[in-house]
C-alpha positions as CSV (number, residue, x, y, z in Angstrom):
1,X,-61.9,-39.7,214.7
2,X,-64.8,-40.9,212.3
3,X,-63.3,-43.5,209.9
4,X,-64.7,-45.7,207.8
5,X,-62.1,-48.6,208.0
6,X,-62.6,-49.6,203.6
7,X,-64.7,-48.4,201.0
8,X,-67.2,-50.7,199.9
9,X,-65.4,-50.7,196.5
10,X,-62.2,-52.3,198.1
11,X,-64.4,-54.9,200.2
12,X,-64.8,-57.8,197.4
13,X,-61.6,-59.4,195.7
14,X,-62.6,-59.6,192.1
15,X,-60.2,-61.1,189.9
16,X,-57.4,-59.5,188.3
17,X,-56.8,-58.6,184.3
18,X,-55.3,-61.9,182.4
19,X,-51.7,-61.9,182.1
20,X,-52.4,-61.5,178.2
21,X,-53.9,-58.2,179.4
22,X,-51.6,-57.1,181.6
23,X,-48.8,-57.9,179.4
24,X,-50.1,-55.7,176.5
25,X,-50.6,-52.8,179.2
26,X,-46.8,-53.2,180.5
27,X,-44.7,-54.2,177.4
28,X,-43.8,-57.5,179.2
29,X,-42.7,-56.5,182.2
30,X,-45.1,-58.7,183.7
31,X,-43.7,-61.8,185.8
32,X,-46.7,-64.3,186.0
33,X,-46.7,-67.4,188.2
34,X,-45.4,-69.6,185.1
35,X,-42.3,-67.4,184.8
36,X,-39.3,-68.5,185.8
37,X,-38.6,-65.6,187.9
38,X,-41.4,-65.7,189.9
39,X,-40.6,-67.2,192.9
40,X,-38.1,-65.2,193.5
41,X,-39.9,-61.6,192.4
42,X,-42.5,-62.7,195.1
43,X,-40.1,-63.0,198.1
44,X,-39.7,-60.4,200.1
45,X,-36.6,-59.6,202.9
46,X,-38.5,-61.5,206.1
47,X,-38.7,-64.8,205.7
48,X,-42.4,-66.2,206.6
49,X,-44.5,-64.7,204.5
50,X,-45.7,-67.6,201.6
51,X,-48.2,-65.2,199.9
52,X,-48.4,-65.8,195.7
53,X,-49.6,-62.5,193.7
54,X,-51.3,-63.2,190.5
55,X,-48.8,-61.1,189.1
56,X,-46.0,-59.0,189.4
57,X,-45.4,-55.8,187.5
58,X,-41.7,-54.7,187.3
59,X,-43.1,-50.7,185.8
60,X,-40.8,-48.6,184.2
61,X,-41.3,-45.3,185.0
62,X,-44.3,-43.0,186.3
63,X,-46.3,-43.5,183.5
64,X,-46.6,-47.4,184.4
65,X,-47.2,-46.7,187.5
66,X,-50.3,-44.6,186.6
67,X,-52.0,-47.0,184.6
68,X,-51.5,-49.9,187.5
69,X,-53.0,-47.7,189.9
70,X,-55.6,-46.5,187.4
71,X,-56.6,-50.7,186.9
72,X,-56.6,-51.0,190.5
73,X,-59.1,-48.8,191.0
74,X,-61.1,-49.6,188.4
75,X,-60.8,-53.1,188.7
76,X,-60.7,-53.0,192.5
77,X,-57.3,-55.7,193.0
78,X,-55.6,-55.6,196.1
79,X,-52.4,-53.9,195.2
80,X,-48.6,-54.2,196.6
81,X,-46.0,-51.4,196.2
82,X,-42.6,-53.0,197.0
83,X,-39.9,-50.5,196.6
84,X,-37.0,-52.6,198.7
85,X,-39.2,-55.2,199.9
86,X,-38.7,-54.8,203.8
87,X,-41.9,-54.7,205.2
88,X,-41.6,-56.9,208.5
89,X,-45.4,-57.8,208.4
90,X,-45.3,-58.4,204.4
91,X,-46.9,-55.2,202.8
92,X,-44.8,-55.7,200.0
93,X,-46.2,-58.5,198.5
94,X,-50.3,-59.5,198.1
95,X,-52.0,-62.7,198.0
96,X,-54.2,-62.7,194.7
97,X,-53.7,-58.9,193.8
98,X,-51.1,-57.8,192.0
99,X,-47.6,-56.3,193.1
100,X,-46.3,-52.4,191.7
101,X,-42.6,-53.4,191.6
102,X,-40.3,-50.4,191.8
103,X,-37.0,-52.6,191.2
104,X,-36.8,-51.3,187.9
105,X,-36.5,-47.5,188.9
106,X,-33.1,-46.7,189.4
107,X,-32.7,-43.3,187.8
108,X,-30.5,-40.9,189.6
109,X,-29.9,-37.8,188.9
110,X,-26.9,-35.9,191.2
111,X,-26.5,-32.0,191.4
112,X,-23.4,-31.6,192.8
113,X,-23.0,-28.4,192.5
114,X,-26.5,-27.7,194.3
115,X,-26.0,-30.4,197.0
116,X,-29.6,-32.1,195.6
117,X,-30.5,-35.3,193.6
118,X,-33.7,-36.9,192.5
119,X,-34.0,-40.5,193.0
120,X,-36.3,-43.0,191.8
121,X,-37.5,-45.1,194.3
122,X,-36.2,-48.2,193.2
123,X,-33.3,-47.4,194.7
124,X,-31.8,-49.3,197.5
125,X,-30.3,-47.5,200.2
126,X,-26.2,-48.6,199.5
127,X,-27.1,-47.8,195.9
128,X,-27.8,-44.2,196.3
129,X,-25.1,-43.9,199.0
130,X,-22.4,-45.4,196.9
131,X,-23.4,-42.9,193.7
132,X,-23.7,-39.5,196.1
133,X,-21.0,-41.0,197.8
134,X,-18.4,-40.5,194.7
135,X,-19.1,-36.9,195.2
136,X,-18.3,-36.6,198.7
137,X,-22.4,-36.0,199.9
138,X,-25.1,-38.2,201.2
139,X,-28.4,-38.2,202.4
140,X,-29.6,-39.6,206.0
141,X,-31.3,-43.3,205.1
142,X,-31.1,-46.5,207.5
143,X,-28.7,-49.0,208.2
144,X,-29.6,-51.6,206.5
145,X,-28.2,-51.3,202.7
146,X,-30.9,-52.9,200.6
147,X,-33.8,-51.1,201.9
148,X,-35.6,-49.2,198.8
149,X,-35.9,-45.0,199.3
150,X,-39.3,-45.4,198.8
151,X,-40.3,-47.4,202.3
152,X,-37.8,-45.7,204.5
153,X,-38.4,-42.4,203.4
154,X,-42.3,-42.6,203.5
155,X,-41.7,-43.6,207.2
156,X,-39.3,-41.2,208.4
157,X,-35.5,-43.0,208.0
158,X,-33.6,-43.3,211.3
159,X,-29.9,-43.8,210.4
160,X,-26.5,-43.2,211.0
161,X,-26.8,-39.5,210.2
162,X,-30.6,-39.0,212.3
163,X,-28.4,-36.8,215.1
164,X,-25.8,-35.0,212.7
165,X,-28.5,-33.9,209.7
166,X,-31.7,-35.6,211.6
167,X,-34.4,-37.5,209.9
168,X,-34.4,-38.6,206.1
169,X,-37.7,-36.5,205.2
170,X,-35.5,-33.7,206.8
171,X,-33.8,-33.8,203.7
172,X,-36.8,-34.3,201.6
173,X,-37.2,-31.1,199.3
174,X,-39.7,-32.4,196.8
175,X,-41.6,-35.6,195.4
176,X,-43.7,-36.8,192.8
177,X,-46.3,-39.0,193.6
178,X,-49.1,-41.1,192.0
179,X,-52.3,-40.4,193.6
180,X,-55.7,-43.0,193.8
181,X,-56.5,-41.1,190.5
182,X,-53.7,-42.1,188.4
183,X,-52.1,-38.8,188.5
184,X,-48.9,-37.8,188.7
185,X,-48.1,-34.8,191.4
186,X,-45.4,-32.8,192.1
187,X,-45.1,-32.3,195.7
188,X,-43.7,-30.2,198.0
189,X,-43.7,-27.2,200.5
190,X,-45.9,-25.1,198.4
191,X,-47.6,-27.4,195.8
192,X,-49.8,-29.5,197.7
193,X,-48.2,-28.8,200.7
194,X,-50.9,-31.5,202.8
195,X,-49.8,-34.5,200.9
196,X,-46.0,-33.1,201.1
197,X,-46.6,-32.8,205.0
198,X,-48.1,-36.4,205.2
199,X,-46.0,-38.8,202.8
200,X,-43.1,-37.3,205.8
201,X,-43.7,-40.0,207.9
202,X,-47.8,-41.2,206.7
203,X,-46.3,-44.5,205.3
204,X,-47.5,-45.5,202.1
205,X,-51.1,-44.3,202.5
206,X,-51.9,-41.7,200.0
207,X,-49.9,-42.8,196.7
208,X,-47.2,-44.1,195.4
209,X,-43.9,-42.5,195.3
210,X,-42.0,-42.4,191.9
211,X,-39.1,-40.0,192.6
212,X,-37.8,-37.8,195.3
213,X,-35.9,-35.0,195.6
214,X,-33.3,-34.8,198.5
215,X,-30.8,-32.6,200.1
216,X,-27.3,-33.6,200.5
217,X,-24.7,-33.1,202.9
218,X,-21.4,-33.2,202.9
219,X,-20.9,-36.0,204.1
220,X,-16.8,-37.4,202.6
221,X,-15.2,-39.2,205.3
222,X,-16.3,-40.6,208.9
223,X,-14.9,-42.0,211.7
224,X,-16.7,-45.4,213.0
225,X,-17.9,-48.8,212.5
226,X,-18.3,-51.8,214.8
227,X,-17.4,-52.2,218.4
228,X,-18.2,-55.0,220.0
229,X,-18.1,-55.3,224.0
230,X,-19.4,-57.6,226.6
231,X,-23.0,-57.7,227.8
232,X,-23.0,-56.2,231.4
233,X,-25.4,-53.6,232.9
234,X,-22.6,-51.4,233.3
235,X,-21.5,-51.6,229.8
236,X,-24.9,-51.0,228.5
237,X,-26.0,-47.9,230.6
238,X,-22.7,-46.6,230.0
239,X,-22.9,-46.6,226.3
240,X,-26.8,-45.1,226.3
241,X,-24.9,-42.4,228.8
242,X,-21.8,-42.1,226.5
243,X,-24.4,-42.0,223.1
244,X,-26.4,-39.2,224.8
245,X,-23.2,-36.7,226.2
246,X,-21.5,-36.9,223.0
247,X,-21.7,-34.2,220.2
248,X,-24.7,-34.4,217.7
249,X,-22.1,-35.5,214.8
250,X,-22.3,-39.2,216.4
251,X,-25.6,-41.2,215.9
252,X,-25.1,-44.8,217.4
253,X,-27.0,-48.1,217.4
254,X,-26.3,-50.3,220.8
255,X,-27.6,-54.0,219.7
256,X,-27.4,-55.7,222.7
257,X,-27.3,-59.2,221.6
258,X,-26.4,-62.9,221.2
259,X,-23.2,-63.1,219.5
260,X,-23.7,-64.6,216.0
261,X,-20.2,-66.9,215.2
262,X,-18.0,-64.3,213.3
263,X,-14.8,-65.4,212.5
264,X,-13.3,-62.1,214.4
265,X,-15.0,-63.0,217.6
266,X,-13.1,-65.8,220.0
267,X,-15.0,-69.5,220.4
268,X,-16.0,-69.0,223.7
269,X,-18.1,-66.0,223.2
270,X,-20.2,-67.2,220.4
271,X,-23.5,-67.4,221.5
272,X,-23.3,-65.5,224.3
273,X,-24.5,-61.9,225.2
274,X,-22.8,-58.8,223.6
275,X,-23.1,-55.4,222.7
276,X,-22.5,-54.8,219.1
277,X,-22.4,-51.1,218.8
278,X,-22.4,-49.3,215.4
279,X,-21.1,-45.7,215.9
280,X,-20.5,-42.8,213.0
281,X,-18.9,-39.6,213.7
282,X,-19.9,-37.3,210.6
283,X,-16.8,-35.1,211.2
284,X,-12.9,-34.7,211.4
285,X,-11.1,-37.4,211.9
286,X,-9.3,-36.2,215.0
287,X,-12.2,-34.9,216.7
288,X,-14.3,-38.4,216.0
289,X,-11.5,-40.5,217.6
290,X,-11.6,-38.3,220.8
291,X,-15.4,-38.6,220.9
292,X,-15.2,-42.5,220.1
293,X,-12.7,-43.0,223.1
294,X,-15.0,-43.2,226.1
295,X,-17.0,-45.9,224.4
296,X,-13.7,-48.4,224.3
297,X,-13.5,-47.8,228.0
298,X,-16.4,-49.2,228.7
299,X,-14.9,-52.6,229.0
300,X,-12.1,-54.6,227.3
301,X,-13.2,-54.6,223.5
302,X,-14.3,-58.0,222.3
303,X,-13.8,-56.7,218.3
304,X,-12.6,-53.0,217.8
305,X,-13.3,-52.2,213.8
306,X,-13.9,-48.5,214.5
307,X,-11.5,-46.5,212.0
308,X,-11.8,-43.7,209.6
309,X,-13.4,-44.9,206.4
310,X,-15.8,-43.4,203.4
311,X,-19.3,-43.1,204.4
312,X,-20.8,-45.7,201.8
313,X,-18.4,-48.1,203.7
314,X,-21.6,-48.3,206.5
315,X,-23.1,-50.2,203.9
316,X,-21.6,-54.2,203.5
317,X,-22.9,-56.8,201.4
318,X,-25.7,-58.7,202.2
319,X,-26.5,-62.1,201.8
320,X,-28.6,-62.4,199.1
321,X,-30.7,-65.4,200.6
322,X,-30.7,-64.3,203.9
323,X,-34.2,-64.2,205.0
324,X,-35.1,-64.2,208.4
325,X,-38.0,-65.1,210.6
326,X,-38.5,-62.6,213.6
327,X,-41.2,-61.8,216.1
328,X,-40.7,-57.8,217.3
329,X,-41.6,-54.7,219.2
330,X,-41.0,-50.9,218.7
331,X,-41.3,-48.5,221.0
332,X,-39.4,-45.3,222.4
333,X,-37.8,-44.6,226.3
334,X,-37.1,-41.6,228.7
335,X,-33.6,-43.4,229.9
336,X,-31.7,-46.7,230.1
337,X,-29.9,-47.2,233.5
338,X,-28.6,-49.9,235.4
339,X,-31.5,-50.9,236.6
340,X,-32.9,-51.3,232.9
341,X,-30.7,-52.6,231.4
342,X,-30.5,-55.5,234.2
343,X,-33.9,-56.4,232.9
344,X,-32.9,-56.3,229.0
345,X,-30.1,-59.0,230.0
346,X,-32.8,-60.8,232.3
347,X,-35.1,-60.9,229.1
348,X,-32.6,-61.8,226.1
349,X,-31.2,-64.3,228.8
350,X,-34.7,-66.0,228.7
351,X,-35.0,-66.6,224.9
352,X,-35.1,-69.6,223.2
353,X,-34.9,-67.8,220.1
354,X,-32.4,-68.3,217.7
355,X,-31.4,-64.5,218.2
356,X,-32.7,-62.7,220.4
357,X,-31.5,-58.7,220.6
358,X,-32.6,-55.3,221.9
359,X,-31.4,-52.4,219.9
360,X,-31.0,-49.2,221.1
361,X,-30.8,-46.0,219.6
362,X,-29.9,-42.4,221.3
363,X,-32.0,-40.1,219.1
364,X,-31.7,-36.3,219.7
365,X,-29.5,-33.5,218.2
366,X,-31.1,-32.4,214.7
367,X,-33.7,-34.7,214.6
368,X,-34.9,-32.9,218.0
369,X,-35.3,-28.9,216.2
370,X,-38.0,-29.6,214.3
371,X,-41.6,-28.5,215.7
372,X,-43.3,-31.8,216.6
373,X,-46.3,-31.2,214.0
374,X,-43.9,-30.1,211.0
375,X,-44.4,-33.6,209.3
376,X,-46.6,-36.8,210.1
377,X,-43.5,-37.9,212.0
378,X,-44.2,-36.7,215.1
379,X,-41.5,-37.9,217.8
380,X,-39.1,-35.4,217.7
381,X,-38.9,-34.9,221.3
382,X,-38.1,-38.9,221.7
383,X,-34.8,-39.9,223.4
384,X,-34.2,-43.6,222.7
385,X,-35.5,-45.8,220.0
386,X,-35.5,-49.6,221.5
387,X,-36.3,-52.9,219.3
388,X,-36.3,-55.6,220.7
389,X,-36.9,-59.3,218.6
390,X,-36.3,-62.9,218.3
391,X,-35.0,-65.3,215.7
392,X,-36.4,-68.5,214.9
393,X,-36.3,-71.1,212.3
394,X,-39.8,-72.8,212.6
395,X,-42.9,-71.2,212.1
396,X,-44.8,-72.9,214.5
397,X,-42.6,-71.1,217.1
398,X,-44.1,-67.9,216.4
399,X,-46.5,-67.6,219.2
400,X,-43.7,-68.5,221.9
401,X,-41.4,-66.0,220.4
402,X,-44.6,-63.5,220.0
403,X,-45.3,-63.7,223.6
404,X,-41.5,-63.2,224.3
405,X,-41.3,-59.9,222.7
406,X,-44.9,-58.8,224.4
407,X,-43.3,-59.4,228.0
408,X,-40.0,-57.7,226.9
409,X,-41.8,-54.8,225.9
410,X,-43.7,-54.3,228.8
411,X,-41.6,-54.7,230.9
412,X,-39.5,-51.9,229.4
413,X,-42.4,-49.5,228.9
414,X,-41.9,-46.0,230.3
415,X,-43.7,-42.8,229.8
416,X,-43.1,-42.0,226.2
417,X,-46.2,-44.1,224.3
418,X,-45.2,-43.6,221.0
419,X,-43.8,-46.2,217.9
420,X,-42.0,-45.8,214.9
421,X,-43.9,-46.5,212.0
422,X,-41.0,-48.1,210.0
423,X,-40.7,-51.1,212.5
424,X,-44.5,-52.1,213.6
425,X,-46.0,-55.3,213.4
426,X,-49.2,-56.4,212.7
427,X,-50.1,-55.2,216.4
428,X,-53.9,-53.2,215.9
429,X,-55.1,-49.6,216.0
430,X,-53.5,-49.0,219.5
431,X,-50.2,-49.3,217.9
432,X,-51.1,-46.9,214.7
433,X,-52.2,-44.3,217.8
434,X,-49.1,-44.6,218.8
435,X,-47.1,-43.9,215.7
436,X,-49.2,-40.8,215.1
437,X,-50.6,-40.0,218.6
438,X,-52.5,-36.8,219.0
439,X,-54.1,-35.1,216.2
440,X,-51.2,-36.7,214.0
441,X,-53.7,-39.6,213.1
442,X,-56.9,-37.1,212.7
443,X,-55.2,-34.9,210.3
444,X,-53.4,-38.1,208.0
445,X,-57.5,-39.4,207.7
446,X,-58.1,-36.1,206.4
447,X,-55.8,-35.8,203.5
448,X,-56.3,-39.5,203.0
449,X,-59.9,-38.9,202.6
450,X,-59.5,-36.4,199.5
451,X,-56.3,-38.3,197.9
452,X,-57.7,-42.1,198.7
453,X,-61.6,-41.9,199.5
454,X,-61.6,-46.1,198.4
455,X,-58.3,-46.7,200.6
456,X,-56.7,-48.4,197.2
457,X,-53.6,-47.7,199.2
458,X,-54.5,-49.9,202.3
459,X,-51.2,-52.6,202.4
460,X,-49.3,-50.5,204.4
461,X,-49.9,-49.9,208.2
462,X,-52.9,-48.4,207.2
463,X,-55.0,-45.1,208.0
464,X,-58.7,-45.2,206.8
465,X,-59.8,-42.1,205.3
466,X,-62.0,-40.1,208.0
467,X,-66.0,-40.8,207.2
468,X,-65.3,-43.1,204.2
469,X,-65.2,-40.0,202.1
């Protein structure tokens, strides 16, 4: 692939529009560094990222969005689109350039009768879940409530639903997007059906999302929760084995994991190695509690909180001022055995971070029958997701807890070479290979080449248009 890795155009940092100028553009939806609310509008989820925008545009609809992107261009600013604001590596927020806020975007339109809605993509995660939820539907996202629809989505959403009703951009009929050009397109299988087939899975790279359309499922009731169970190599094997054999309605996350001090977990085990596994089973109730039985076998629970519930109930409160500092790795596995998992435990055992976990994830079921090349996702046929990352409070104890997660990774490296885009690090053009491996990448650097020639779009984990186009 012939790249050209930024336009000339993009190469300088001139200096952005006054705040005077910015504020007539935006009706005072402008939050400069002398506004009150500035320090907070400029901190994103992760903690560790100290970078100060010369601005920070909450926009209000599409048409704002258009004439940001349309100054950006010709003014040639380093722009930010923060939807949720969870970009591990900081994408979401610029130093000197100027940040597209989507916060303000909330609008959501529900079709019950249809089974769709459109959603700005302002919208957090728990937010749209709670509002489909009051109609008995949802949409696959993540697990994380506060993420914004417009991150996830763009790279692919793994949740609780990825086995049942498989990816989020599985359920992605239709979206409009904001092109280098200002416009405004409507996108989907037959209207600009190469920018629909790369924003499933391309990241951020060719635009900026305003609203999408999505399926949704019936989705009333589920059977799951938390489980928590000691660490052993036994346990953990047995749960990847469990995850795997049981039906497609149960999607599970394994974090095997120092146990933080809840008040439902005894003294002695704070602090030591657990496996907190989240489980949903999208189904009846009866059926769920027979499939959630051989997983409270394993060992004697440590905290058993699986029950029936509403599905927005996978979505707690967060703590507003939580903002951790991590150091992680992606990747995806053929298997976990014993053997394995005795070198997970040897690993998280030799961490001086403050947390140190590796989370697993049994993929499979729907997410698996799709073609491979239907979208810019392109890991269909991948088994098990693993992350695995370490806490720390200082940030000079970065490069310890760096090196940490390198080894870890290695050492549990097998023959499937790809990463999902949604959780890399700032870890080169090896790593982007492997979130679009094969003629994945090729293709995205075509269609970014005739929807972003200048790469405007370029905070992101980014994909140069092919020959600078």
């Amino acid at each position: 692939m012939t790249t050209k890795k930024r336009s000339t155009v993009m190469e300088a940092k001139p200096t952005s529009p006054s705040n005077s100028e910015l504020r007539a553009l935006f009706n005072g939806r402008v939050i400069a560094p002398d506004d009150p609310r500035y320090e907070q509008a400029r901190t994103i989820f992760y903690g560790g990222i100290d970078r100060k925008p010369a601005a920070i545009i909450r926009v209000a609809d599409a048409g704002d969005v258009s004439r940001l992107v349309s100054l950006a261009r010709e003014v040639g600013f380093e722009l930010a689109i923060r939807s949720g604001g969870h970009s591990n590596v900081g994408h979401s927020v610029t130093d000197g350039g100027i940040v597209l806020d989507l916060s303000g975007m909330k609008d959501l339109q529900i079709n019950a009768h249809d089974r769709t809605a459109w959603a700005e993509t302002g919208l957090t995660a728990g937010e749209y879940t709670a509002a489909t939820g009051a109609h008995g539907l949802a949409t696959g996202l993540g697990d994380t409530g506060s993420v914004g629809l417009g991150g996830i989505t763009l790279g692919g959403g793994v949740g609780y639903l990825v086995r049942k009703y498989g990816l989020t951009i599985y359920s992605l009929l239709a979206a409009e997007v904001v092109t280098a050009d200002g416009q405004l397109l409507y996108v989907d299988a037959e209207s600009h059906p190469d920018l629909f087939w790369a924003i499933r899975g391309g990241g951020g790279n060719f635009g900026v999302a305003t609203r999408f359309q999505f399926r949704l499922h019936e989705v009333d009731s589920v059977t799951g929760g938390m489980l928590i169970l000691p660490a052993t190599p036994e346990v953990i094997a047995g749960f990847i084995a469990e995850a795997e054999a049981a039906p497609e309605e149960l999607s599970t996350i394994a974090n095997v994991m120092t146990a933080p001090p809840m008040p439902f977990l005894p003294a002695e085990v704070h602090g030591k190695l657990v496996v907190m596994g989240m489980l949903i089973y999208a189904g009846n109730a009866e059926a769920g509690e027979r499939v959630l039985a051989p997983f409270r076998k394993l060992a004697t629970p440590l905290a058993d909180m699986l029950k029936p519930m509403r599905y927005p109930e996978i979505y707690p409160p967060e703590e507003a001022e939580y903002h951790p500092m991590g150091a992680s790795r992606t990747m995806f596995v053929d298997t976990i055995d014993r053997s394995v998992a005795e070198t997970i435990l040897e690993h998280l055992h030799a961490s001086t971070g403050s947390l140190a976990v590796a989370q697993l994830r049994v993929l499979g079921g729907a997410m698996a029958r799709i073609p491979v090349d239907a979208t810019a996702f392109a890991h269909r046929k991948s088994r098990i997701m693993v992350n695995v990352a370490a806490l720390y409070e200082k940030l000079e104890q970065k490069a310890t807890h760096e090196a940490w997660v390198t080894d870890f990774a290695a050492a549990l490296r097998q023959s499937d070479g790809g990463a999902y885009v949604n959780f890399l690090g700032n870890e080169g053009e090896a790593q982007l290979r492997a979130a679009y491996p094969g003629p994945t990448l090729n293709r995205l650097a075509e269609i970014k080449a005739r929807y972003d020639p200048t790469n405007l779009f370029r905070l992101n984990h980014n994909i140069p248009p092919m020959n600078g186009r």
